[in-house]
N, CA and C atoms of all chains as a GROMACS GRO file, in nm:
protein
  558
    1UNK      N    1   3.090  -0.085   0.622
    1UNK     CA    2   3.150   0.015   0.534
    1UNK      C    3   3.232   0.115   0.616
    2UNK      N    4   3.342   0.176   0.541
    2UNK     CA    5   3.414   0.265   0.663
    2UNK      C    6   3.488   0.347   0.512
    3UNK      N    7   3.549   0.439   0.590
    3UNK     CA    8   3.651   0.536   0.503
    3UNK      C    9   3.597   0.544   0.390
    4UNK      N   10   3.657   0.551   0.239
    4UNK     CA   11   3.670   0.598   0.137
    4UNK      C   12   3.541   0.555   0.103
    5UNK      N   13   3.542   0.473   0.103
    5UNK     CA   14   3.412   0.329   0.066
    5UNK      C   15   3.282   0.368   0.104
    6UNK      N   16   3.243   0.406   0.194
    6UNK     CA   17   3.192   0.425   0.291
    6UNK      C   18   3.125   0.592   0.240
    7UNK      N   19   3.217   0.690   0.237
    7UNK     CA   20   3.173   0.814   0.169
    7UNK      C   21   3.096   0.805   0.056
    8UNK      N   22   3.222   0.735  -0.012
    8UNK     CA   23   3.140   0.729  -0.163
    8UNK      C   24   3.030   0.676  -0.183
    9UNK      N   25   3.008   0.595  -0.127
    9UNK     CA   26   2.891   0.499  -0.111
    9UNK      C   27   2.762   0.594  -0.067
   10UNK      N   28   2.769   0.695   0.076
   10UNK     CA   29   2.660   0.754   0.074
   10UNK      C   30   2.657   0.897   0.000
   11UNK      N   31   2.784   0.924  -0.050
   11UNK     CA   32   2.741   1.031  -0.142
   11UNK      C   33   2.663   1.023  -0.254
   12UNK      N   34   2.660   0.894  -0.320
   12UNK     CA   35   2.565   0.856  -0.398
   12UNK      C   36   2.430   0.842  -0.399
   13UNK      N   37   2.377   0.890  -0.265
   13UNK     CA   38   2.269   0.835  -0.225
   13UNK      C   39   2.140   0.972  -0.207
   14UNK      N   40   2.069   0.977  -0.221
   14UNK     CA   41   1.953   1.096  -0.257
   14UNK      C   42   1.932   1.166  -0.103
   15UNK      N   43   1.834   1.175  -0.032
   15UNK     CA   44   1.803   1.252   0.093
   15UNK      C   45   1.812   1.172   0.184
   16UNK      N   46   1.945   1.108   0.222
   16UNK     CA   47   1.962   1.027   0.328
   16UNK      C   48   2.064   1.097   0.484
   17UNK      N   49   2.089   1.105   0.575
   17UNK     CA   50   2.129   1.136   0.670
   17UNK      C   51   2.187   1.002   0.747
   18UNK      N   52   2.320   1.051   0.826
   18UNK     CA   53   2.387   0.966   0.896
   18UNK      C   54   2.259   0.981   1.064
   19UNK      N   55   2.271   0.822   1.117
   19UNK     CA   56   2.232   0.902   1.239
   19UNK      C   57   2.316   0.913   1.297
   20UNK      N   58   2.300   0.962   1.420
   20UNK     CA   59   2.371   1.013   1.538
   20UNK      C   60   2.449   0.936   1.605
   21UNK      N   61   2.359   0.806   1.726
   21UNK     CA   62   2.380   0.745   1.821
   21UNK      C   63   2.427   0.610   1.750
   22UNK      N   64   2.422   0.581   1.638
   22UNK     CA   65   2.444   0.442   1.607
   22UNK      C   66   2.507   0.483   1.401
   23UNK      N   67   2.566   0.316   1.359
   23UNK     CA   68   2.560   0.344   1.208
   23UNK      C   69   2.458   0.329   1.144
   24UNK      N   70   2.376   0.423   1.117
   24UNK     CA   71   2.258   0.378   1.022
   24UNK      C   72   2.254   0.509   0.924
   25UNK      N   73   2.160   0.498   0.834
   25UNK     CA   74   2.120   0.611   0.764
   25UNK      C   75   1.964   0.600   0.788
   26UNK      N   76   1.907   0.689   0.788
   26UNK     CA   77   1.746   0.737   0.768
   26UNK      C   78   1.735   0.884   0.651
   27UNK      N   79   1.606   0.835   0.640
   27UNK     CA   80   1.543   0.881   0.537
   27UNK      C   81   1.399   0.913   0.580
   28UNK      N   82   1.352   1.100   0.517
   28UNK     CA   83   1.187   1.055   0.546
   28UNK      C   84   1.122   1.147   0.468
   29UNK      N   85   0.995   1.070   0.461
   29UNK     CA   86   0.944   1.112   0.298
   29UNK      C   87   0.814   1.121   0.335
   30UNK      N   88   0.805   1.237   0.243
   30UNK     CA   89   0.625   1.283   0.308
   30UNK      C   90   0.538   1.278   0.156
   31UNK      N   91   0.453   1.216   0.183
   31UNK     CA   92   0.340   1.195   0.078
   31UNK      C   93   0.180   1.245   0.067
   32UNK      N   94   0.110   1.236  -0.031
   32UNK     CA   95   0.033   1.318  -0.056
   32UNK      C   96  -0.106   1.307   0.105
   33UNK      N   97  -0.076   1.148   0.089
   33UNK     CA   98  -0.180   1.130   0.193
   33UNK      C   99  -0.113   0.929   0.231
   34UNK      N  100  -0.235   0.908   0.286
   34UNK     CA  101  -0.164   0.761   0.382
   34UNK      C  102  -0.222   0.677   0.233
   35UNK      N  103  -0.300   0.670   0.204
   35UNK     CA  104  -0.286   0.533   0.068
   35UNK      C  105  -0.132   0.620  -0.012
   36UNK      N  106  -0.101   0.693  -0.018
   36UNK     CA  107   0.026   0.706  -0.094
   36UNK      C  108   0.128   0.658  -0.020
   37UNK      N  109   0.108   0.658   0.112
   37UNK     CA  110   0.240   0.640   0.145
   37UNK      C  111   0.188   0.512   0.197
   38UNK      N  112   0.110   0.472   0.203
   38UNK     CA  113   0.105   0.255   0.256
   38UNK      C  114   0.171   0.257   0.167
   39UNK      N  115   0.145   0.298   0.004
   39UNK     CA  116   0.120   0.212  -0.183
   39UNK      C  117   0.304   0.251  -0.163
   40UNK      N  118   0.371   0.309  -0.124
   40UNK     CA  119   0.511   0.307  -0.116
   40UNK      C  120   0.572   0.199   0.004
   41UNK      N  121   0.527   0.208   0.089
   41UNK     CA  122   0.591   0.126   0.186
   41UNK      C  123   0.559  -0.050   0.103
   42UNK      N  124   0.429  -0.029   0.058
   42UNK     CA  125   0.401  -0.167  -0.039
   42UNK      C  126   0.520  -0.256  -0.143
   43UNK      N  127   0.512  -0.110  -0.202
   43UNK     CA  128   0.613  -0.124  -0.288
   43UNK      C  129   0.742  -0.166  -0.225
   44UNK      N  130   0.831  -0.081  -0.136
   44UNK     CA  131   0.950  -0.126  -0.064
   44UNK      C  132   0.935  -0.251  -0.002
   45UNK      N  133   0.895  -0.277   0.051
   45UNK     CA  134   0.853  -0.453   0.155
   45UNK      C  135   0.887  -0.531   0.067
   46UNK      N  136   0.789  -0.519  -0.086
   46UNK     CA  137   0.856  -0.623  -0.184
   46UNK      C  138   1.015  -0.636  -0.210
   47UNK      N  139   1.068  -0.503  -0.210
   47UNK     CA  140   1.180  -0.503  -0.293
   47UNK      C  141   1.272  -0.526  -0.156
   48UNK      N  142   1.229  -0.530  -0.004
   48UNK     CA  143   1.343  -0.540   0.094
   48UNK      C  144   1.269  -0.676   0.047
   49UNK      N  145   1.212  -0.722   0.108
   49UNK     CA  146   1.203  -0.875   0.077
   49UNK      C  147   1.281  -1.022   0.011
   50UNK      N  148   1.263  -0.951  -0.121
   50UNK     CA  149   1.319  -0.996  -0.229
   50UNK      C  150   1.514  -0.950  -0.181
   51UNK      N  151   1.567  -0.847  -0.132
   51UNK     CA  152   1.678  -0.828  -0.113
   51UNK      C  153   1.742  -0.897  -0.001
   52UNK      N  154   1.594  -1.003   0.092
   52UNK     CA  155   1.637  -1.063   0.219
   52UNK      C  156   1.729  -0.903   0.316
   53UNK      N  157   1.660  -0.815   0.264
   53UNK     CA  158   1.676  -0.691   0.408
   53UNK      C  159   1.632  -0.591   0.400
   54UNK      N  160   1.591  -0.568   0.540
   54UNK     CA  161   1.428  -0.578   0.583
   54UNK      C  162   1.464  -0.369   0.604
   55UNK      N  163   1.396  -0.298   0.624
   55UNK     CA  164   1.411  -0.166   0.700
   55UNK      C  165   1.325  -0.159   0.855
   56UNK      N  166   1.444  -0.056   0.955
   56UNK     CA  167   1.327  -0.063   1.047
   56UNK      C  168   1.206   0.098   0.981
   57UNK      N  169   1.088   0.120   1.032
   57UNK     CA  170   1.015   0.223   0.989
   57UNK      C  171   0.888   0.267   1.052
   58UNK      N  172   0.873   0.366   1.073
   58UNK     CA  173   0.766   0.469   1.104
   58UNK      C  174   0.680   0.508   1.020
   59UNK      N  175   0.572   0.490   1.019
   59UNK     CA  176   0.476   0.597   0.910
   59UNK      C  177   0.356   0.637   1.013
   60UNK      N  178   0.345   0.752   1.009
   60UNK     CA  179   0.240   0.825   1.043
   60UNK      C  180   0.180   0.901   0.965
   61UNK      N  181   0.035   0.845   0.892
   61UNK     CA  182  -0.001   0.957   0.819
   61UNK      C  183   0.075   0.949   0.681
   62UNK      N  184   0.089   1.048   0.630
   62UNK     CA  185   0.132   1.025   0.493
   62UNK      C  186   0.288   1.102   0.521
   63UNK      N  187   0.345   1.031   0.609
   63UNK     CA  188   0.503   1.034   0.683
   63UNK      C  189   0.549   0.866   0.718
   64UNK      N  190   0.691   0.860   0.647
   64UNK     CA  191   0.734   0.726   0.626
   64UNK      C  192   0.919   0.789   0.634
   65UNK      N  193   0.930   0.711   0.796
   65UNK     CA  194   1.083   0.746   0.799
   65UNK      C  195   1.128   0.608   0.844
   66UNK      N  196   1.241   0.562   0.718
   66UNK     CA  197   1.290   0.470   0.688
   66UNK      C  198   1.431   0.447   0.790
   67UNK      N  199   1.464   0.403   0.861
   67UNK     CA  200   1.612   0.358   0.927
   67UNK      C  201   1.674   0.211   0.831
   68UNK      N  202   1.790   0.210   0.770
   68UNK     CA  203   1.898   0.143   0.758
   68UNK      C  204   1.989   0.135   0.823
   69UNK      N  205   2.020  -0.029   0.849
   69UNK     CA  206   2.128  -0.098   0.945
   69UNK      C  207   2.109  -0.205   0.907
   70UNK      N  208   2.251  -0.291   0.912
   70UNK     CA  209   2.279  -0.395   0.900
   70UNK      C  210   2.272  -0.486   1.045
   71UNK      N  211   2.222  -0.537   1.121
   71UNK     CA  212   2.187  -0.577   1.264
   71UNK      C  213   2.295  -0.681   1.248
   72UNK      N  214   2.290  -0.795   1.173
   72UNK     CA  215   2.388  -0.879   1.190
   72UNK      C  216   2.527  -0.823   1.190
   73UNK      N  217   2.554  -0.713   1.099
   73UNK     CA  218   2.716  -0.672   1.081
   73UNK      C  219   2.709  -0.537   1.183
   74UNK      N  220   2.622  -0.483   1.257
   74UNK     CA  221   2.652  -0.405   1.328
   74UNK      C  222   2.659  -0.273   1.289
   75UNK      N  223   2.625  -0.282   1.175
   75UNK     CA  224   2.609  -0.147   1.122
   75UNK      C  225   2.599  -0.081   0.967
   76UNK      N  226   2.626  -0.013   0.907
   76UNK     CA  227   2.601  -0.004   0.778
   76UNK      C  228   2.694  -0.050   0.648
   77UNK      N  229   2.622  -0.154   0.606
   77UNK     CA  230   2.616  -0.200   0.474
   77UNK      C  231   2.649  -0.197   0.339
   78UNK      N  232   2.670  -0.253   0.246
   78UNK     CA  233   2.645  -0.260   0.101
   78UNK      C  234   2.522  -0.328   0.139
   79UNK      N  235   2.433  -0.377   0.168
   79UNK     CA  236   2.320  -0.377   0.144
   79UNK      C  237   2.210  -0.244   0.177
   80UNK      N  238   2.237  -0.204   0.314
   80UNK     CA  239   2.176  -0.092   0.338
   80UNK      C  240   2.204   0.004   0.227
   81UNK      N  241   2.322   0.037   0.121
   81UNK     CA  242   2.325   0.127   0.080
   81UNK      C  243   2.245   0.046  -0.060
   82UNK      N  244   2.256  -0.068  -0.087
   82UNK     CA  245   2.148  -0.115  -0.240
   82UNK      C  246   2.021  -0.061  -0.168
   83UNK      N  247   1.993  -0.146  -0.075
   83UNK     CA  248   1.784  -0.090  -0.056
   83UNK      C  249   1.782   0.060  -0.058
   84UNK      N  250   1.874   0.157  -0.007
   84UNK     CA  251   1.825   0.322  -0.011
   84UNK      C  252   1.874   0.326  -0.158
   85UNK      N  253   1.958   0.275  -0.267
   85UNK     CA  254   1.923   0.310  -0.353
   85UNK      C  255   1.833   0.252  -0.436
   86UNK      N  256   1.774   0.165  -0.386
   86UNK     CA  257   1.653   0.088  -0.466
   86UNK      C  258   1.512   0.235  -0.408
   87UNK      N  259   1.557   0.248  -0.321
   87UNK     CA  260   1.420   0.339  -0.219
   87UNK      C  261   1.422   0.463  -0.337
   88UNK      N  262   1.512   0.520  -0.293
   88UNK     CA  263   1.588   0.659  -0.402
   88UNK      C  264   1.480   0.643  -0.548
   89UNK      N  265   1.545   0.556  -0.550
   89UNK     CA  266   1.485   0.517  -0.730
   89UNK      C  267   1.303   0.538  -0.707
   90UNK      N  268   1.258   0.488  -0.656
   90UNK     CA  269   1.112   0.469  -0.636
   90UNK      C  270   1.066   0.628  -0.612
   91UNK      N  271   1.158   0.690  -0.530
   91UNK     CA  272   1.090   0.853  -0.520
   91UNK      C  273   1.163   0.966  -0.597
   92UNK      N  274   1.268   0.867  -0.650
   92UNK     CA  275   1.249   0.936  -0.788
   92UNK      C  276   1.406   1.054  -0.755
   93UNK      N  277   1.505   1.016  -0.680
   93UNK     CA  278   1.613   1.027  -0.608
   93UNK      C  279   1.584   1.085  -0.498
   94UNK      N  280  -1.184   1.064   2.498
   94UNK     CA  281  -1.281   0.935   2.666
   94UNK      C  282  -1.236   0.973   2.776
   95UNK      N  283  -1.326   0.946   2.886
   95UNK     CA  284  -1.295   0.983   3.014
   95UNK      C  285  -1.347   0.869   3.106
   96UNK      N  286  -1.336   0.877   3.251
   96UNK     CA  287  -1.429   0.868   3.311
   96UNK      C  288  -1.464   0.647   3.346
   97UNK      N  289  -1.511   0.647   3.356
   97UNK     CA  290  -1.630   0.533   3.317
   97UNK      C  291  -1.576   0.445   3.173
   98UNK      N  292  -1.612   0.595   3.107
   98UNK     CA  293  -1.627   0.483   3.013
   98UNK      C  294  -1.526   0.431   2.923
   99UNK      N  295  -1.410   0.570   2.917
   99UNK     CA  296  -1.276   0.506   2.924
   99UNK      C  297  -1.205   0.386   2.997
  100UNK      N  298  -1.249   0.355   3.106
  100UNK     CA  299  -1.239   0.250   3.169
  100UNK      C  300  -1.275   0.136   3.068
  101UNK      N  301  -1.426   0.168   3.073
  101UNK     CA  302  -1.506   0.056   2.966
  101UNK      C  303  -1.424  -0.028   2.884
  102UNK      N  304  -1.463   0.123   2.777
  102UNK     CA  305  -1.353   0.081   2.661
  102UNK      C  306  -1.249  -0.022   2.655
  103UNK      N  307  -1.139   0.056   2.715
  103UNK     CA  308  -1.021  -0.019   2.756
  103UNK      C  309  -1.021  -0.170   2.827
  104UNK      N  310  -1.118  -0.180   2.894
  104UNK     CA  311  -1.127  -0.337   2.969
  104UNK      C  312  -1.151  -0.396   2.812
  105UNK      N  313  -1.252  -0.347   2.728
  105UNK     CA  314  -1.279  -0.454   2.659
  105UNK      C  315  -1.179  -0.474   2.525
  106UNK      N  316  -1.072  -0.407   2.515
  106UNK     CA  317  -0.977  -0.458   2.413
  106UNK      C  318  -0.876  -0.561   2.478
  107UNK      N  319  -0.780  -0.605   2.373
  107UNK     CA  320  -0.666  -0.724   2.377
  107UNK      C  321  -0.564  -0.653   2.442
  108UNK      N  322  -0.451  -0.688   2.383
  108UNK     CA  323  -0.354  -0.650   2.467
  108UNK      C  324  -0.237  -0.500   2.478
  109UNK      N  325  -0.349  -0.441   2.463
  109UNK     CA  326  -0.281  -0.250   2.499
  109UNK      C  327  -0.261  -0.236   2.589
  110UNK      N  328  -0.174  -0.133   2.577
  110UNK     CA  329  -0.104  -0.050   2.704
  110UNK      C  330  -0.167   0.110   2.700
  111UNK      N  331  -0.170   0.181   2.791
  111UNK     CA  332  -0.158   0.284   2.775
  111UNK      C  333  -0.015   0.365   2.758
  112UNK      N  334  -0.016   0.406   2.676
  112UNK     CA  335   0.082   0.520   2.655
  112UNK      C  336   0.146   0.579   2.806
  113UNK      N  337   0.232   0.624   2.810
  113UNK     CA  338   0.283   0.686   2.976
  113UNK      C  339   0.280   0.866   2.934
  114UNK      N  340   0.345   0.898   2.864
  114UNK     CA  341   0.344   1.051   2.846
  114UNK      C  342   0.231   1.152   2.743
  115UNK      N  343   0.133   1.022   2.723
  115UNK     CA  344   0.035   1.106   2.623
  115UNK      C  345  -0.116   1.055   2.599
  116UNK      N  346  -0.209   1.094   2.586
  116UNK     CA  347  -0.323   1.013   2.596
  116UNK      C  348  -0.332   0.914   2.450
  117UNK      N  349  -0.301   0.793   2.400
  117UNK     CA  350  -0.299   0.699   2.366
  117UNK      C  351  -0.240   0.579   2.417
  118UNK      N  352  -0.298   0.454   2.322
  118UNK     CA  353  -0.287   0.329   2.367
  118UNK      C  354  -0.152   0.285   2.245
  119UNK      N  355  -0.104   0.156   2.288
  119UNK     CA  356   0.007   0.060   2.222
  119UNK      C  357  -0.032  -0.071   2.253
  120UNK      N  358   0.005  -0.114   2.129
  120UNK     CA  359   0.036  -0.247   2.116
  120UNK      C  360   0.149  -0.307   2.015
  121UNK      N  361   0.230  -0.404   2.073
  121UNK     CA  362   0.309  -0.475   1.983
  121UNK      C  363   0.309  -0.607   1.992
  122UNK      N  364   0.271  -0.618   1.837
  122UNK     CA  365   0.231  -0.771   1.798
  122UNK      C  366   0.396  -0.818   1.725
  123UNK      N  367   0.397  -0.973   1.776
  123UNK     CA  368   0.519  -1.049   1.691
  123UNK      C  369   0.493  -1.129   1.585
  124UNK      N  370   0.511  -1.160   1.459
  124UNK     CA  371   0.443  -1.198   1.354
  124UNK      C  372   0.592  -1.281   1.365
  125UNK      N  373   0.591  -1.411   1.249
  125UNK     CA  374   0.667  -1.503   1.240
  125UNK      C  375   0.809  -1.453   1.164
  126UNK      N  376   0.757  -1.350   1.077
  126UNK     CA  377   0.899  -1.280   0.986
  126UNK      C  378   0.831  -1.159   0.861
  127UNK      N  379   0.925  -1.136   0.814
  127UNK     CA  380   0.895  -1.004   0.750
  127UNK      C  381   0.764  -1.028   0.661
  128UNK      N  382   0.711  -1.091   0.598
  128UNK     CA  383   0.606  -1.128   0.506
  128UNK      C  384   0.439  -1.136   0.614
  129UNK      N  385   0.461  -1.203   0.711
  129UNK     CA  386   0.348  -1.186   0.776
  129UNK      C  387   0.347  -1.094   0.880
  130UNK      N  388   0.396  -1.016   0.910
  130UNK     CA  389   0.402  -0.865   0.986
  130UNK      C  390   0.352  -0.751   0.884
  131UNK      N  391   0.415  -0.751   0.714
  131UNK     CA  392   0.365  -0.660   0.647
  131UNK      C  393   0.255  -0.710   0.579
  132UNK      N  394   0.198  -0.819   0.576
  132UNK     CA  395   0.072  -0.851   0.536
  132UNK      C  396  -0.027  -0.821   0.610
  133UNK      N  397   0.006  -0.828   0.804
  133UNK     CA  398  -0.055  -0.763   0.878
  133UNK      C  399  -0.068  -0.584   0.873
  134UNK      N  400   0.005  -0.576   0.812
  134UNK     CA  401   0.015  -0.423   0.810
  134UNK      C  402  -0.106  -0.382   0.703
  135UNK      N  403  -0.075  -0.451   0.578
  135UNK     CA  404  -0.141  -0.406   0.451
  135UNK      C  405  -0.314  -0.461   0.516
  136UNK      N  406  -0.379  -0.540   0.597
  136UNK     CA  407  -0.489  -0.556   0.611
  136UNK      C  408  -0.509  -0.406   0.684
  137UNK      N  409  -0.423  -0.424   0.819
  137UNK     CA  410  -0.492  -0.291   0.911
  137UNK      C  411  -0.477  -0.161   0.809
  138UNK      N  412  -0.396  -0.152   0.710
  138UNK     CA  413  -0.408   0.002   0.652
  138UNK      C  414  -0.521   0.012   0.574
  139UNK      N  415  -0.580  -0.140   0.501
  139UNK     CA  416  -0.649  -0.117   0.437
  139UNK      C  417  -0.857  -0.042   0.519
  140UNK      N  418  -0.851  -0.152   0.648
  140UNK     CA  419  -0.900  -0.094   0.738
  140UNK      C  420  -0.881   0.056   0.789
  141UNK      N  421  -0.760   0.074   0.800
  141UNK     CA  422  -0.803   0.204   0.870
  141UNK      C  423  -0.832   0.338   0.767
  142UNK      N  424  -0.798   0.284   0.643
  142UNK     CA  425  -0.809   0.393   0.534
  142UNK      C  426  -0.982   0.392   0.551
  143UNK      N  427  -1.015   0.287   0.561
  143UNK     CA  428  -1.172   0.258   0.495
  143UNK      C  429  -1.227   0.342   0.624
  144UNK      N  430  -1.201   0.333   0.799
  144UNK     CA  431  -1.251   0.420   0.863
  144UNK      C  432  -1.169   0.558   0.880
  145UNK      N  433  -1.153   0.601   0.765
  145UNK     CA  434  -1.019   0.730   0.788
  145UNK      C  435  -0.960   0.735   0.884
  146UNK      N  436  -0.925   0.694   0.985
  146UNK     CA  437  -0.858   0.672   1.086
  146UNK      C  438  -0.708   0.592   1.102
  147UNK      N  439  -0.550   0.666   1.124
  147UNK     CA  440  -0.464   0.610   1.102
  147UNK      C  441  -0.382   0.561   1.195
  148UNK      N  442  -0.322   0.459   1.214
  148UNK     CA  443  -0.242   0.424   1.296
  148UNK      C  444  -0.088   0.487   1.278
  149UNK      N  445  -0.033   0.502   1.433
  149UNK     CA  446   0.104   0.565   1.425
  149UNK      C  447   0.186   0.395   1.427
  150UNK      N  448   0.302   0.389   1.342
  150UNK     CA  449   0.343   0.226   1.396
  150UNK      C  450   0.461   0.183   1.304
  151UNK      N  451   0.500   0.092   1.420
  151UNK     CA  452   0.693   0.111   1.383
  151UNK      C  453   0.715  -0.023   1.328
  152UNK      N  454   0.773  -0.085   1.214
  152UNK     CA  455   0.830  -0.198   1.173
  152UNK      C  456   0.974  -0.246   1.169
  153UNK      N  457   1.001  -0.315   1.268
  153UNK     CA  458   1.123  -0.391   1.250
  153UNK      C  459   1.102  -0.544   1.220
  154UNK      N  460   1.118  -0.592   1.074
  154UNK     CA  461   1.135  -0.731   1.027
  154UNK      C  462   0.992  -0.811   1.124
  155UNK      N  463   1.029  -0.908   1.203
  155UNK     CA  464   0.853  -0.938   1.238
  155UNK      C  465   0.803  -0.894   1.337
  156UNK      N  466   0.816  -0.737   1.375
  156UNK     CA  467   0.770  -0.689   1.525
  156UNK      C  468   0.702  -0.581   1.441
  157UNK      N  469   0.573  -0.528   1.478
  157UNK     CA  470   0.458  -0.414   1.418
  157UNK      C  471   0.452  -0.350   1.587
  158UNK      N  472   0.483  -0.215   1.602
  158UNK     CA  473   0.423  -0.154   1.753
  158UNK      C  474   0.318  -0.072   1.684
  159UNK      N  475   0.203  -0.038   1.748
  159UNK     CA  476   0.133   0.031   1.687
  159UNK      C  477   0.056   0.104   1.792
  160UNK      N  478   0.062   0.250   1.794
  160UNK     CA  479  -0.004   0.322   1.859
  160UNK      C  480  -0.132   0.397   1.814
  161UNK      N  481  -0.227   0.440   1.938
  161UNK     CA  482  -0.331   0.476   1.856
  161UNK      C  483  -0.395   0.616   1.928
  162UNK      N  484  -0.414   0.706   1.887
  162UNK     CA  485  -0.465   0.830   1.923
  162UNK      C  486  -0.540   0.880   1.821
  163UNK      N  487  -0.604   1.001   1.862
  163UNK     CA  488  -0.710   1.113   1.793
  163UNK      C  489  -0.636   1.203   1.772
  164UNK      N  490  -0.500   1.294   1.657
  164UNK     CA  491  -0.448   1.393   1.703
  164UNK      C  492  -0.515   1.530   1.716
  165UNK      N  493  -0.617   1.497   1.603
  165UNK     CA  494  -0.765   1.611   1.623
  165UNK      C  495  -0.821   1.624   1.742
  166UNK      N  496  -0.822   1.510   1.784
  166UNK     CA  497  -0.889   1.510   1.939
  166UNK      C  498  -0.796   1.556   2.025
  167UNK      N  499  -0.688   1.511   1.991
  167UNK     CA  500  -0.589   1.553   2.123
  167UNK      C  501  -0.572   1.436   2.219
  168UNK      N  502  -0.630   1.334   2.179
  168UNK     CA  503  -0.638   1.218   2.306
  168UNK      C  504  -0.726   1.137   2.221
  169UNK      N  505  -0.738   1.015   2.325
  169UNK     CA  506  -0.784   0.866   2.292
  169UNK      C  507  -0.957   0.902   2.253
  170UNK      N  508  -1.019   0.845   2.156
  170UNK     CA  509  -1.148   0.860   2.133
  170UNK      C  510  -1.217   0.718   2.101
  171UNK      N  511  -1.337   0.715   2.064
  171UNK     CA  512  -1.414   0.610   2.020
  171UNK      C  513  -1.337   0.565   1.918
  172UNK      N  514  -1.276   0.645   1.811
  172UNK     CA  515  -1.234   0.596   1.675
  172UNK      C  516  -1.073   0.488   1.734
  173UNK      N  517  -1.060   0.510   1.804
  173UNK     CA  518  -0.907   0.449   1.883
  173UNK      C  519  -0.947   0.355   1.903
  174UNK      N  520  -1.026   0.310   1.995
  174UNK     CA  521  -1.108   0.218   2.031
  174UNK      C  522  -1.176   0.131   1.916
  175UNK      N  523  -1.194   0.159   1.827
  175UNK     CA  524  -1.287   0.119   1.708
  175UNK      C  525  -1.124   0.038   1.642
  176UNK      N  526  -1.080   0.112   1.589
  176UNK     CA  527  -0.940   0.072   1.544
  176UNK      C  528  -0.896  -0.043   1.558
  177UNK      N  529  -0.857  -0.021   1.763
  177UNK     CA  530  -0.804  -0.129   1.826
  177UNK      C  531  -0.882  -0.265   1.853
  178UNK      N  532  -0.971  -0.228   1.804
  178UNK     CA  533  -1.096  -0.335   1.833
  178UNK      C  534  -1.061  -0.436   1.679
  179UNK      N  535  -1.094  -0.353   1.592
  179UNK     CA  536  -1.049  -0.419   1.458
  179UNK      C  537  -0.909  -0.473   1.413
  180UNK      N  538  -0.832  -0.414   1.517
  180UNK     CA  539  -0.661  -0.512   1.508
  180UNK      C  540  -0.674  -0.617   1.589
  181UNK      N  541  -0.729  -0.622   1.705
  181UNK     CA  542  -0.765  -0.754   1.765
  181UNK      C  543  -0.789  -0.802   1.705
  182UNK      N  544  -0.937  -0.797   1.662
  182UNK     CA  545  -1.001  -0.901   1.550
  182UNK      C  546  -0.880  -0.991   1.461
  183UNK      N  547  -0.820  -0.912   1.423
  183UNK     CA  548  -0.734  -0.934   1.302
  183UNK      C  549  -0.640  -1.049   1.337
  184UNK      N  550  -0.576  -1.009   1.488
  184UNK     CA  551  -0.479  -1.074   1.518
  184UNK      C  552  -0.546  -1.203   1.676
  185UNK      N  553  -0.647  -1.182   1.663
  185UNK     CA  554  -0.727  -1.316   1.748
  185UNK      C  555  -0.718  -1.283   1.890
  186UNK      N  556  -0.753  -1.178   1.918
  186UNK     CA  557  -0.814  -1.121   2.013
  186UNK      C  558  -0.636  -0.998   2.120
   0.00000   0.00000   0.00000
C-alpha cells in the first residue's frame, strides 16, 4: 500500500499506529485480566487463520500487542489492513 | 532462586536459556504452522491460568518464544520453574 491508498486505508482503522523502523502497524489492547485476553487472542487466531494471515504478537498478562506486516510483500497490506479491521471489530473499534 | 538450587532447578528443565539482562528464563519452540503453535499456546494458557502464573511470549505464525519470570518476585522462582516444567511436558521434554 502507498500514497492515497495507503492513508485512506489506515485512516479507517481504530487504535492502530505506524511503526517506526519497518511498514507495519501495531496495536495494543489491555484487558480485564489474561483469560480475557487468551479468549481474544482465541478469537483472532481463528479469524487470521481462516484469512491465511497470521499476526506477529505479545501478550503479557492481560496485554496483547498485535504487529501487522505482510512478510511476503514486504510490508503493509490490504490484508494487514482486513485482519486490523476484523481485530477493530472484535474490540469494538 | 539462588544458589544451589537455582542451579538445580535449571539443570533439570528442557531447553531454556537464561535471559542476559534480567533474572528469567526463554524458550523458543518451532511448531509446524500457525494452527499447532496456537493450539500450543491455548494448552499452556490454559495451564498457566489454572496455576495463576503467566507466561510473557511472542507469536510469529509457527515460532512461540516464551519467557518466564516472577514480576512480584522480581526474578526467577519455583513458580517459573513449575511452568517451565509443564511446557516441557507439553512439548516432549
Amino acid at each position: 500500500l502507498a500514497g492515497d491508498e495507503r492513508a485512506r486505508a489506515l485512516a479507517g482503522l481504530g487504535d492502530w499506529s505506524v511503526v517506526d523502523d519497518r511498514d507495519a502497524i501495531t496495536r495494543t489492547i489491555k484487558l480485564a485480566d489474561f483469560v480475557e485476553a487468551f479468549g481474544l487472542m482465541a478469537r483472532i487466531a481463528l479469524i487470521a487463520e481462516k484469512m491465511d494471515h497470521h499476526p506477529e504478537w505479545t501478550n503479557v498478562y492481560n496485554r496483547v500487542e498485535i504487529t501487522l506486516s505482510s512478510h511476503d510483500a514486504g510490508g503493509l497490506t490490504t490484508r494487514d489492513i482486513a485482519l486490523a479491521t476484523a481485530i477493530d471489530r472484535l474490540v469494538g473499534g
